[in-house]
C-alpha positions as CSV (number, residue, x, y, z in Angstrom):
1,X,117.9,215.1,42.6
2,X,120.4,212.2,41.0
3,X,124.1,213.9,40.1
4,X,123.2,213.1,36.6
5,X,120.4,215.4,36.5
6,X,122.2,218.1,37.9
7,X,124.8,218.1,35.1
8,X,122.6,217.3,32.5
9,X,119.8,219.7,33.1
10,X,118.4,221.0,30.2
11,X,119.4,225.0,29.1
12,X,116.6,227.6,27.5
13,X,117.6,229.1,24.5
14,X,117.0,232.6,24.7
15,X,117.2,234.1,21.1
16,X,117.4,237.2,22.4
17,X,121.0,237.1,23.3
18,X,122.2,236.8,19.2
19,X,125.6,237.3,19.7
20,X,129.2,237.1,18.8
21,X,131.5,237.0,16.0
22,X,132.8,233.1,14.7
23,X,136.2,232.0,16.8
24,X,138.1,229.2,17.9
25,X,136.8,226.3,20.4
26,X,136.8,228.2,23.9
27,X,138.2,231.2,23.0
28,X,138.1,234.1,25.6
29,X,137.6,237.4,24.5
30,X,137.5,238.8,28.7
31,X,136.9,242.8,27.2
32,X,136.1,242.5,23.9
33,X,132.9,243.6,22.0
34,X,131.0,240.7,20.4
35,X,129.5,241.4,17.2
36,X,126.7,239.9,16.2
37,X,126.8,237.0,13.5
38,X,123.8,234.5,12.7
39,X,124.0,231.5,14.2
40,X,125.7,232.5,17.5
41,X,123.4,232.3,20.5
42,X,124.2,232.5,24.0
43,X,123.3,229.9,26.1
44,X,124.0,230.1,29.3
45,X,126.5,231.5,31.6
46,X,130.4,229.8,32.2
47,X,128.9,229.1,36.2
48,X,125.8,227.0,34.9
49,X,128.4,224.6,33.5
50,X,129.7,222.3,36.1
51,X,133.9,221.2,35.7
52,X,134.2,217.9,33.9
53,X,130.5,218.3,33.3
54,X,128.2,219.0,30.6
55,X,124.6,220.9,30.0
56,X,122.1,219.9,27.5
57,X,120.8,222.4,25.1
58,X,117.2,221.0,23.5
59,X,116.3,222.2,20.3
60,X,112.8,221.4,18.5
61,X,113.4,219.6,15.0
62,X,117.5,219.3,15.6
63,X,120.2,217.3,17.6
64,X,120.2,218.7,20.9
65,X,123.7,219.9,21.4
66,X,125.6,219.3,25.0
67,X,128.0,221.6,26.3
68,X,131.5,220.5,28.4
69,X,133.4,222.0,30.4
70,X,136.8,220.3,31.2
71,X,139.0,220.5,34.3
72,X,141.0,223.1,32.9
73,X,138.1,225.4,31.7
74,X,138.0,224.8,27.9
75,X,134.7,224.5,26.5
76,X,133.1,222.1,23.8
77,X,129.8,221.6,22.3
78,X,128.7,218.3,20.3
79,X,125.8,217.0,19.2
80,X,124.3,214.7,22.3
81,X,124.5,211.2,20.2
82,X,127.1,208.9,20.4
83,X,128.7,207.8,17.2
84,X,128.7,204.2,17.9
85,X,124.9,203.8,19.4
86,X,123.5,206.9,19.7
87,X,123.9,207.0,24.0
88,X,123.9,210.8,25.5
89,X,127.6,212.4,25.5
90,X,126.3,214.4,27.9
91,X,125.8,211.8,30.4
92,X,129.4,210.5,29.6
93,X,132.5,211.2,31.5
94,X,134.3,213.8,30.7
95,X,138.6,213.5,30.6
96,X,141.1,216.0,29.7
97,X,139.5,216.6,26.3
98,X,137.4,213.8,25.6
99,X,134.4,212.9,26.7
100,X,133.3,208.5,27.2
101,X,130.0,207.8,26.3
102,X,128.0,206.0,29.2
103,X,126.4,203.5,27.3
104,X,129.7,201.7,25.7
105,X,132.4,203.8,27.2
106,X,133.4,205.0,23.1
107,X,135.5,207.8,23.5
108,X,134.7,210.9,21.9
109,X,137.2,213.7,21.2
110,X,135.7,217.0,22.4
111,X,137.0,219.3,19.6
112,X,136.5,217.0,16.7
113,X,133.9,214.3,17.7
114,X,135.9,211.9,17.0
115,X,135.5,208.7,17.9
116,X,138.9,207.7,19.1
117,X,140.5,204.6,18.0
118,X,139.6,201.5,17.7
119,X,136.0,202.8,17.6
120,X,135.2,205.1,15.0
121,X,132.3,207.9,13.6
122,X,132.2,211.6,14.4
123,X,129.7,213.5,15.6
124,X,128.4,216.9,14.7
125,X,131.0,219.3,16.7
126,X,130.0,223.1,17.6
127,X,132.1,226.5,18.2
128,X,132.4,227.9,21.2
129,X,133.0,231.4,22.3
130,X,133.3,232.8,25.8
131,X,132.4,236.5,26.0
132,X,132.2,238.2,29.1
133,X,131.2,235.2,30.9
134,X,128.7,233.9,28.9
135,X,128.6,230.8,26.7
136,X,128.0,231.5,22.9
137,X,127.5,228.4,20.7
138,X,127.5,228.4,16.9
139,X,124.3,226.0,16.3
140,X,124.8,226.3,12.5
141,X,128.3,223.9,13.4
142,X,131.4,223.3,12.2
C-alpha cells in the first residue's frame, strides 16, 4: 500500500452517530455532552486521522469532503477540489494551516478555503467538532 493511500483512504459515513451541537473549527469539548443538531455526523475517530494528513469522506450526489489534521492537532474539513483545477486537497501537503494542492501546488487555507495569493477561488469549507475523541463534521457547511 502507496503512503498516499494510507492517508487518503476513504471513511464510511455512519448516520447513526447524528451528533453534536454547531462550534468553532476544532473545537474540543473533552467532557461535554453533544447535542444533537442536523447536519453534524461523526465520522471517524481523531486516531484514524494521520498528523499533517487528511481522510476522504465520499458522499453519493455531493463533493466528497477531506478531513486534515495539522501538526499541532487542529482539524479542518474542505471540499476535496482544488480551486484552481479541481486536483484532490486531500492528496496535497498539508503546512501549519494550509494545505498545497498536488496537482499545481495552489495553496489552500484550511479554515477558509482560500486560495492564497497570487492564486485565487475558495472552496467549500466545513465545521469541525471534536467530542470525546471523535470527529463530527457539519456536511451542511459553512
Amino acid at each position: 500500500m502507496r503512503t498516499s493511500d494510507i492517508l487518503t483512504t476513504p471513511l464510511s459515513l455512519q448516520q447513526k452517530d447524528m451528533p453534536p451541537a454547531p462550534a468553532h473549527h476544532a473545537e474540543s469539548d473533552a467532557g461535554k455532552q453533544p447535542s444533537t443538531s442536523v447536519g453534524w455526523v461523526r465520522i471517524c475517530d481523531v486516531e484514524d486521522v494521520p498528523r499533517l494528513g487528511a481522510r476522504v469522506l465520499r458522499r453519493d450526489g455531493a463533493a466528497n469532503v477531506a478531513v486534515f489534521r495539522t501538526a499541532d492537532d487542529k482539524f479542518f474539513a474542505l471540499a476535496d477540489r482544488c480551486p484552481h483545477r479541481g486536483g484532490p486537497l486531500s492528496q496535497g501537503i498539508v503546512f501549519g494551516e494550509r494545505v498545497a494542492c498536488p496537482l499545481h501546488n495552489t495553496c489552500v487555507e484550511l479554515d477558509t478555503g482560500c486560495a492564497v495569493a497570487p492564486d485565487k477561488g475558495q472552496v467549500q469549507s466545513f465545521a469541525v467538532k471534536i467530542v470525546d475523541g471523535n470527529v463530527y463534521v457539519d456536511l451542511h457547511g459553512g
